[in-house]
C-alpha positions in Angstrom: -0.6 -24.4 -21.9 -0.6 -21.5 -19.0 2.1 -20.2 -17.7 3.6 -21.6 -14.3 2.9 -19.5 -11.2 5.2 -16.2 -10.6 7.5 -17.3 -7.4 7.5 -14.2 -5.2 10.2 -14.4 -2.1 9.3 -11.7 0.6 12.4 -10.3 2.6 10.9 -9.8 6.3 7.3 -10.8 5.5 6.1 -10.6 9.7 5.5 -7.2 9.3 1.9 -5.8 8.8 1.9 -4.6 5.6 4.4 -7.2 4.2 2.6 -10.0 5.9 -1.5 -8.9 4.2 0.0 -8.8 1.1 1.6 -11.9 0.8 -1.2 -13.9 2.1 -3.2 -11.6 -0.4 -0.9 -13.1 -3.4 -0.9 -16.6 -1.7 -4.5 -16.6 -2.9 -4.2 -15.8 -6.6 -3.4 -19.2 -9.0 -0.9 -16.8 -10.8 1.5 -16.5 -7.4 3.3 -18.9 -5.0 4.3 -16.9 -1.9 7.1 -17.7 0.4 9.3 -15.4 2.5 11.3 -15.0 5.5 11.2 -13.6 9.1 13.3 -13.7 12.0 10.5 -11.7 14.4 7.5 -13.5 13.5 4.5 -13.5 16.2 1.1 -13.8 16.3 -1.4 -12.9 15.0 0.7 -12.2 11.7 2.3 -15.9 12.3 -1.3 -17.5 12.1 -2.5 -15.4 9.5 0.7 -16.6 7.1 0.4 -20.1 7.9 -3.6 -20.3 7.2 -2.7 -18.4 4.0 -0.3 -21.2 2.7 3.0 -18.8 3.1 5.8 -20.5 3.8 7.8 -18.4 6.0 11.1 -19.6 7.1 12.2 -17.9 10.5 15.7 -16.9 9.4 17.7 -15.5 6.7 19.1 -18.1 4.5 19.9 -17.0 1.0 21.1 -20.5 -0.2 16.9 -21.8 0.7 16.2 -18.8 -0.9 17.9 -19.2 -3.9 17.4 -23.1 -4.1 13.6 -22.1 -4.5 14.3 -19.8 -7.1 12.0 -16.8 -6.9 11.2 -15.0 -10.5 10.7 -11.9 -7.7 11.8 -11.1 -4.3 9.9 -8.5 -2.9 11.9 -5.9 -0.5 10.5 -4.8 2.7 11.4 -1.2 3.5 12.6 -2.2 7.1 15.4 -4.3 4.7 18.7 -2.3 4.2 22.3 -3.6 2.7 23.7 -6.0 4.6 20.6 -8.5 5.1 21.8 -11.8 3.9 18.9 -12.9 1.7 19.0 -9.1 0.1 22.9 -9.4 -1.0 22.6 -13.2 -2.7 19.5 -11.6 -4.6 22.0 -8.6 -6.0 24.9 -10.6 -6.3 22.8 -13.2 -8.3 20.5 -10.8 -10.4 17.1 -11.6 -8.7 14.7 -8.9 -9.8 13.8 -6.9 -6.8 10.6 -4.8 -6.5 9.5 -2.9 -3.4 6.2 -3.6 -1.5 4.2 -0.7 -3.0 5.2 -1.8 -6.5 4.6 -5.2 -5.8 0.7 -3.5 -4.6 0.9 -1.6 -7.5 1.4 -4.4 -10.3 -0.3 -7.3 -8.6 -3.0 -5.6 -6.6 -4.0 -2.6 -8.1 -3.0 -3.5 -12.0 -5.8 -1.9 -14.3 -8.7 -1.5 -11.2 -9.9 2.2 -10.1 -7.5 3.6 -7.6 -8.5 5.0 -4.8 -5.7 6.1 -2.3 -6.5 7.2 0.9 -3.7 9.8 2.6 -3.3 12.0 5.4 -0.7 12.4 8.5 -3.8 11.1 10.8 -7.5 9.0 10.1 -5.9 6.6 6.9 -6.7 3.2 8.9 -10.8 4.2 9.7 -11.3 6.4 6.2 -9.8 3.3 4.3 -12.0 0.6 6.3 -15.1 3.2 5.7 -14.7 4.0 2.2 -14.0 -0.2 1.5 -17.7 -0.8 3.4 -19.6 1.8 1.6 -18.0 0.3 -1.8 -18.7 -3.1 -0.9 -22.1 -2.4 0.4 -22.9 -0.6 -2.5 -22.3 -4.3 -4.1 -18.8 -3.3 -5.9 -16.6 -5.9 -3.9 -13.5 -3.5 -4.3 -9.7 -4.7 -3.6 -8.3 -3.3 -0.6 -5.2 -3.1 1.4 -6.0 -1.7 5.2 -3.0 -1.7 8.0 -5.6 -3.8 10.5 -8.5 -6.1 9.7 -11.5 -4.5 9.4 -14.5 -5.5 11.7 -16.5 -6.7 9.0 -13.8 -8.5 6.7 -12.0 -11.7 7.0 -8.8 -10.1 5.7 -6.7 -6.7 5.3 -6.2 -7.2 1.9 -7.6 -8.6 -1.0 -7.8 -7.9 -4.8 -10.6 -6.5 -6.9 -13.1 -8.5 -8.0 -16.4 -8.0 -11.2 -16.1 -5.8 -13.8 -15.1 -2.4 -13.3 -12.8 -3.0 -10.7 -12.0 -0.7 -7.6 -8.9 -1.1 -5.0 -9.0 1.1 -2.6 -5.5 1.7 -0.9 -3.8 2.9 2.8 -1.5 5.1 1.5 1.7 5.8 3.4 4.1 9.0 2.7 6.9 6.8 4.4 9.5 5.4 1.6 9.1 2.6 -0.1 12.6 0.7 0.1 15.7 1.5 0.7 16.5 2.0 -3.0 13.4 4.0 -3.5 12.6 6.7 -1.1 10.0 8.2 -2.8 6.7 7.9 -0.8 5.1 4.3 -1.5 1.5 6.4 -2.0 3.5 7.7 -6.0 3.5 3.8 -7.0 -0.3 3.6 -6.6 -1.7 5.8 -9.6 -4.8 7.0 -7.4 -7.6 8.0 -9.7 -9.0 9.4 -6.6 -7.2 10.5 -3.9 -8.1 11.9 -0.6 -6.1 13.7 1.9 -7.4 13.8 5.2 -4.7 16.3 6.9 -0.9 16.5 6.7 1.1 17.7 9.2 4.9 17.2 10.0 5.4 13.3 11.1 8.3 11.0 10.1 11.2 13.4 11.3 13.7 10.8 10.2 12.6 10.8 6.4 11.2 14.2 6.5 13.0 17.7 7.4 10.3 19.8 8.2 6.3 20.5 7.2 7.7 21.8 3.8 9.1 18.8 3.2 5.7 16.6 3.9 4.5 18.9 1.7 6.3 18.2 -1.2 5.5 14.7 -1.0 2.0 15.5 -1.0 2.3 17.8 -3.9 3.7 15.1 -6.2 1.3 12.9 -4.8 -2.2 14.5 -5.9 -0.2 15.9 -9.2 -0.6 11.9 -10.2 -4.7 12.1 -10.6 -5.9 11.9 -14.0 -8.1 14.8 -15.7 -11.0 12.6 -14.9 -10.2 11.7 -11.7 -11.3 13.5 -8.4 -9.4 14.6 -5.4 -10.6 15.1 -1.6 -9.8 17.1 1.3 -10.9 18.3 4.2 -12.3 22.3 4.0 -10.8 24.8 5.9 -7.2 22.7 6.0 -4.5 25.7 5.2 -1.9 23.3 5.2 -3.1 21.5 2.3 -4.1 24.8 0.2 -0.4 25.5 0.6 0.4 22.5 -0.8 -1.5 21.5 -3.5 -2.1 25.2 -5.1 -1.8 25.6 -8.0 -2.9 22.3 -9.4 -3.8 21.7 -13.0 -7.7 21.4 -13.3 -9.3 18.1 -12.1 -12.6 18.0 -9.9 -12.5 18.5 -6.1 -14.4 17.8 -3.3 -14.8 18.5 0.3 -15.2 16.3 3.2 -16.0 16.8 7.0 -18.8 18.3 9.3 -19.4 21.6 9.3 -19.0 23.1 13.0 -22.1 25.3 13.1 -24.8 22.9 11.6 -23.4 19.5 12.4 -24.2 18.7 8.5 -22.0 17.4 6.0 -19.4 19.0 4.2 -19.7 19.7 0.5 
């Protein structure tokens, strides 16, 4: 006999990242999504309800716990004090936050491919996904928007060989994790568009972006691959030295109009 679906309870599931990958989970026979949101609005509202989550519009950590989640999955716009958050400490829930819920349920054994960068995550992610799926691969995805030419902004791998290919923010994960959420997603490959000094109230200055960025790339295997953009003097600060592992270029080159190596 099979096991019984894993409950999963999201903690403020209207926002944008919260919201795809619940509906995400909703799909899968091995998950049964609900949640909670007391700013839910459309299109995110629709989107839930067409998924079959079950979002109740307020806090209520007695329905919460009367459901009995194996999982309650901890938005990073949760801190102490949320109702739903203390009943799940006080009663021992296992908590995880969105990016390892992405990283365990999404991602699990597929190719990673993690797309970073201070500015251009949303279209490299959406034009990476395309090429992939054009090229007949039907990789996983998680993209902060819906993508032109996809029903959905996130989805898991599919076929043999599996690829998920990932938005990945340097904001922090929860409030009990403020590592980047782009650590939890093991990229195989990982790309870096730019980085430049953004989030001023997580970061302290350009060195500090840096860092983040630094431990980030430092998680790709020997036989993994890393992109950036050439000419990028920021990132050479960061990332040098590295241990050996394959790079590659990306970008047009100003005097011909041809591609980058």
């Amino acid at each position: 006999m099979s096991a019984r679906p894993q409950k999963v309870w999201f903690i403020r599931v209207g926002g944008t990242a919260m919201g795809s990958v619940a509906a995400a989970l909703a799909q899968s026979p091995d998950h049964v999504v609900r949640g909670s949101e007391t700013d839910l609005y459309e299109p995110m509202a629709s989107y839930l309800a067409a998924s079959g989550v079950d979002v109740q519009r307020e806090f209520n950590p007695d329905a919460m716990r009367a459901w009995g989640p194996d999982v309650v999955v901890v938005g990073n716009a949760v801190s102490r004090g949320n109702e739903e958050l203390e009943a799940a400490l006080d009663h021992g829930l296992a908590l995880v936050s969105l990016p390892q819920a992405v990283a365990q349920w999404l991602i699990g054994e597929a190719a990673s491919y993690v797309v970073s960068g201070t500015h251009g995550k949303t279209t490299t992610t959406c034009m990476l996904t395309h090429i992939l799926q054009e090229a007949g691969r039907e990789p996983g995805f998680m993209i902060g928007g819906i993508p032109g030419n996809f029903e959905v902004s996130c989805r898991p791998a599919a076929g043999e060989n599996p690829i998920f290919v990932s938005e990945g923010d340097e904001y922090d994960s929860a409030y009990f994790d403020k590592r980047s959420k782009f650590i939890h997603y093991r990229p195989r490959v990982a790309i870096v568009n730019n980085i430049e000094f953004d989030h001023s109230d997580i970061f302290r200055d350009l060195e500090d972006v840096k860092r983040t960025f630094r431990h980030f790339v430092r998680l790709v295997p020997r036989g993994g691959r890393s992109s950036r953009r050439p000419g990028m003097p920021t990132w050479t600060m960061c990332c040098a030295p590295m241990p050996t592992r394959r790079w590659c270029g990306s970008g047009l080159k100003r005097a011909t109009g041809k591609p980058g190596a």
